[in-house]
MARZA-886270 format. One line per field, with one value per atom (N, C-alpha, C): atom name; residue number from 1; x, z, y. Coordinates in Angstrom, 3 decimals. Example, Ala and Ser with C-alpha at 12.3 -4.5 7.8 and 13.67 -1.06 7.14 Angstrom:
! MARZA-886270
site: N,CA,C,N,CA,C
pos: 1,1,1,2,2,2
xx: 13.190,12.300,13.200,12.850,13.670,12.900
zz: 7.800,7.800,7.800,7.080,7.140,7.870
yy: -5.690,-4.500,-3.300,-2.250,-1.060,0.030
***
This chain:
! MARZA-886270
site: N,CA,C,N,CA,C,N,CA,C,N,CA,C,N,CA,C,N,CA,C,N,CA,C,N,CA,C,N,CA,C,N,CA,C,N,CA,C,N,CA,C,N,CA,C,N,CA,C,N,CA,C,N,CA,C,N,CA,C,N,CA,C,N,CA,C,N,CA,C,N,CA,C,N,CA,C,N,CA,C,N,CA,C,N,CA,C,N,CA,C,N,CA,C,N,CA,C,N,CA,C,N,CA,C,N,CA,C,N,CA,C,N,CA,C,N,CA,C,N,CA,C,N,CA,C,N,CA,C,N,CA,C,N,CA,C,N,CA,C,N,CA,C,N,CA,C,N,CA,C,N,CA,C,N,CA,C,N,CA,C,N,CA,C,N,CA,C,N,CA,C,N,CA,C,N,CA,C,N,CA,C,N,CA,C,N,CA,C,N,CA,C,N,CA,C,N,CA,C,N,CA,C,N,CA,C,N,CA,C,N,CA,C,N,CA,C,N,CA,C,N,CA,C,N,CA,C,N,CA,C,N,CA,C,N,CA,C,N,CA,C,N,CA,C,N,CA,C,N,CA,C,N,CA,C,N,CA,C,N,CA,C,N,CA,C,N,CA,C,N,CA,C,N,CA,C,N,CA,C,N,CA,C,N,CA,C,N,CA,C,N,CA,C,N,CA,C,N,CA,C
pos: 1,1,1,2,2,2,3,3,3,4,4,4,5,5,5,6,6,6,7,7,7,8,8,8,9,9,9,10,10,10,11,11,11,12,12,12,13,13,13,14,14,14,15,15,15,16,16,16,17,17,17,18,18,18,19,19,19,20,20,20,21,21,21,22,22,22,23,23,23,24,24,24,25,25,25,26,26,26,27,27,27,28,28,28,29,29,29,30,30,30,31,31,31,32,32,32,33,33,33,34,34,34,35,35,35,36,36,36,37,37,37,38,38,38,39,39,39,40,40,40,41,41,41,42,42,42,43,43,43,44,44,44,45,45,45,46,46,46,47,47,47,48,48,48,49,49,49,50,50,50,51,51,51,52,52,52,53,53,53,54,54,54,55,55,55,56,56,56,57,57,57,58,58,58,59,59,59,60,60,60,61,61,61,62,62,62,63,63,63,64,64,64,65,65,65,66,66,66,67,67,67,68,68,68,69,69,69,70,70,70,71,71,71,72,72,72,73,73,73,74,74,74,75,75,75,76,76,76,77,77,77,78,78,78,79,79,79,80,80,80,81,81,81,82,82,82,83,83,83,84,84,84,85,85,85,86,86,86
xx: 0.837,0.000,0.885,0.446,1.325,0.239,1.444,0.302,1.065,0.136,0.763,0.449,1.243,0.890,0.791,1.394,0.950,-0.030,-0.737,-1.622,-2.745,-3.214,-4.624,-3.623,-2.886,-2.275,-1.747,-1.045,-0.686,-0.961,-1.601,-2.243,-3.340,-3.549,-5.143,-6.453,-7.096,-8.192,-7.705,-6.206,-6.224,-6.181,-5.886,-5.614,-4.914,-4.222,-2.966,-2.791,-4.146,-4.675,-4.381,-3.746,-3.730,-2.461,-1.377,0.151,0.536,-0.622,-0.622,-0.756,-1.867,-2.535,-1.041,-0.350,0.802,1.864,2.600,3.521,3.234,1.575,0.689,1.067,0.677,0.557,2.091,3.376,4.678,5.028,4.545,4.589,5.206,5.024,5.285,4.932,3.088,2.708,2.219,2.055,1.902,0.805,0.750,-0.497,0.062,-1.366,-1.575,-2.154,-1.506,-2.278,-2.393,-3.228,-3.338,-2.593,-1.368,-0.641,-0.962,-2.037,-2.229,-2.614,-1.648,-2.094,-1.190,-0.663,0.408,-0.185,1.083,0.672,1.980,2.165,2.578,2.491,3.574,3.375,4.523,3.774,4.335,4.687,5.716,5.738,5.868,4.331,4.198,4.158,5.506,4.435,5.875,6.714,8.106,7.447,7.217,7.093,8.425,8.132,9.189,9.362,7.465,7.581,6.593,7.069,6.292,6.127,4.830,5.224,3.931,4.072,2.591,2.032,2.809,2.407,1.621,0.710,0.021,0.530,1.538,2.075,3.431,3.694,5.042,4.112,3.368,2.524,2.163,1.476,1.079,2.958,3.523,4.546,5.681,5.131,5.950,5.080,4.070,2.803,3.350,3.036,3.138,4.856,5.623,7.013,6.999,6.479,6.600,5.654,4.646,3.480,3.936,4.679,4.869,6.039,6.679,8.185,7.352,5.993,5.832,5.247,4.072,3.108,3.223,4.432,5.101,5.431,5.765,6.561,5.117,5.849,4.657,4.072,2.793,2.077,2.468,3.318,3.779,5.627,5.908,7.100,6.552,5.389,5.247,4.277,3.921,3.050,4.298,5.594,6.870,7.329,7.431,8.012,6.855,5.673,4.838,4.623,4.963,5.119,6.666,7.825,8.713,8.589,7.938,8.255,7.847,6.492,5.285,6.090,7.110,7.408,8.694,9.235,10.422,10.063
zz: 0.000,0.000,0.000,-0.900,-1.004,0.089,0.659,1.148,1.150,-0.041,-1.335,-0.708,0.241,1.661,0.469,-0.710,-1.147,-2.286,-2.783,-3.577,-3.560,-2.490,-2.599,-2.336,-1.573,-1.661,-2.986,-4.023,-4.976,-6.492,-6.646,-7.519,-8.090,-9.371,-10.072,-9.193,-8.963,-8.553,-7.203,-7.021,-6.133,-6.203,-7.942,-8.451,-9.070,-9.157,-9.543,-11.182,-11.880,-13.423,-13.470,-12.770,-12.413,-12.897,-12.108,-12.491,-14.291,-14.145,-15.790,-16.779,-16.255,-17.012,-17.479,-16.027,-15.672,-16.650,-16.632,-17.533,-18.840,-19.457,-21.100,-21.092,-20.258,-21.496,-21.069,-21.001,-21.404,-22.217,-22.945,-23.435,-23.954,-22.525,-22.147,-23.029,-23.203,-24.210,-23.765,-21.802,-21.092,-21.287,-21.290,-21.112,-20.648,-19.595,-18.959,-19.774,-19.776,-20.431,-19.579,-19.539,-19.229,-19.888,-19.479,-20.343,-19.437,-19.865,-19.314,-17.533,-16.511,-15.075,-14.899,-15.799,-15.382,-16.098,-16.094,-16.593,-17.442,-18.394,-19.303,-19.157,-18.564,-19.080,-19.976,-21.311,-22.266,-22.575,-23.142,-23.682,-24.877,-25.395,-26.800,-27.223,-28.253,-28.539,-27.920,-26.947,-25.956,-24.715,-24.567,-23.424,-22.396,-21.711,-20.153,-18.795,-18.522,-17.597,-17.666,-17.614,-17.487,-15.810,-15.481,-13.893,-13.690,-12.936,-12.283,-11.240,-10.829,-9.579,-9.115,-9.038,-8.893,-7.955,-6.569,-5.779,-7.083,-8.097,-8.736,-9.612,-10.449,-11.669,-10.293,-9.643,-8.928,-8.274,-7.935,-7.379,-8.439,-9.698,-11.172,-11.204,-11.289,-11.941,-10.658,-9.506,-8.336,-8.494,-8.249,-8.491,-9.867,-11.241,-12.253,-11.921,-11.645,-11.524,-10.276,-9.313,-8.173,-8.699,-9.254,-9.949,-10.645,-11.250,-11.900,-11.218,-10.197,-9.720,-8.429,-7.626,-6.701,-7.590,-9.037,-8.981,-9.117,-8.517,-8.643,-9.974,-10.045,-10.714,-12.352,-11.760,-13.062,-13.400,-12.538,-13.513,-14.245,-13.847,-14.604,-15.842,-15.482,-16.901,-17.875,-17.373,-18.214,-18.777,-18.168,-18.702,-19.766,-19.434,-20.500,-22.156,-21.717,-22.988,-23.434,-22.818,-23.517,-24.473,-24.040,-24.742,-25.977,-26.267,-26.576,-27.901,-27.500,-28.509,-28.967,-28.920,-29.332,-30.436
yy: -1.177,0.000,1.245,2.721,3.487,4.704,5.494,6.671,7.681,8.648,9.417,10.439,11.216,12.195,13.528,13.680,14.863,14.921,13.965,13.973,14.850,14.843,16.345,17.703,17.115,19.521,19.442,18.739,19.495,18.933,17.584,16.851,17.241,18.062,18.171,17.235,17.657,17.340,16.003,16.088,14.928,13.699,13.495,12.291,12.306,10.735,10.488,11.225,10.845,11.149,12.532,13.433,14.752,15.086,13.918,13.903,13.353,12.966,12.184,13.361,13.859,15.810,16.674,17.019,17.692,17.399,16.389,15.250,15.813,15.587,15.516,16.886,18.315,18.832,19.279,18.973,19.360,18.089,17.535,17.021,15.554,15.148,13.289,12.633,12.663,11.829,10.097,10.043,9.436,8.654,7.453,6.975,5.211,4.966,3.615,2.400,1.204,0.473,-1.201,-1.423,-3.354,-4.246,-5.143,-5.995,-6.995,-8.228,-9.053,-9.016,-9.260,-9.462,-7.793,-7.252,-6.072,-4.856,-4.106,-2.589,-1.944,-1.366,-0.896,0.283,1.409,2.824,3.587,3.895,4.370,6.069,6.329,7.784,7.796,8.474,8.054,6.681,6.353,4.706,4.048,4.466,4.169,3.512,2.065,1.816,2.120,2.728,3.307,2.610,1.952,0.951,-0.283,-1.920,-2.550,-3.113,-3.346,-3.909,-4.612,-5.619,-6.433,-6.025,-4.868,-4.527,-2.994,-2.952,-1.586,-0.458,-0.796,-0.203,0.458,-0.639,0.336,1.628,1.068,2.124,3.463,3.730,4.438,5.352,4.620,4.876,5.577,5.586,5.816,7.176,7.526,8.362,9.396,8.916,9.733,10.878,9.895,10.632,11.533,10.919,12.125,12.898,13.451,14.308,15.048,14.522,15.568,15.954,16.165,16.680,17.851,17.889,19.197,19.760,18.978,19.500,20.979,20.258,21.306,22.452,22.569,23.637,24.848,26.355,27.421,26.731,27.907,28.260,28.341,29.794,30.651,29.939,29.497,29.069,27.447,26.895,25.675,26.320,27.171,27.842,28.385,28.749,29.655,28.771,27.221,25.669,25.480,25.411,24.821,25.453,27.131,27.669,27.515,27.848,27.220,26.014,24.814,24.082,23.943,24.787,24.614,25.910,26.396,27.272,26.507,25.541,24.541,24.460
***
């Protein structure tokens, strides 16, 4: 069991799908998928992690999404247009 002490203070709506949001629009390209009894998370069509275990996927999502999620406001809005002007 994970207990994700900062998920409601700084996570979109308080869910993990929040850190997923965060990641998308700088442009990760993140997404979850079902591989049999496991889980597959890809960037773009780059799988990055496979695992059977729901404590790792959560524990993967959690660490990238709080890496953006802490930062202010306005410097993750100054990151998002940077990139967005690459």
């Amino acid at each position: 069991m994970n207990d994700l002490l900062m998920l409601d203070k700084y996570f979109p709506e308080g869910e993990l799908e929040g850190g997923i949001d965060l990641a998308n629009r700088l442009g990760w390209g993140i997404s979850v998928q079902m591989a049999g009894d496991g889980y597959v998370i890809s960037s773009g069509d780059e799988p990055i992690l496979r695992t059977e275990h729901k404590d790792a996927l959560q524990s993967f999502i959690y660490g990238l999404g709080l890496a953006y999620a802490i930062l202010p406001e306005n410097v993750y809005n100054s990151l998002e247009k940077a990139l967005k002007d690459l």
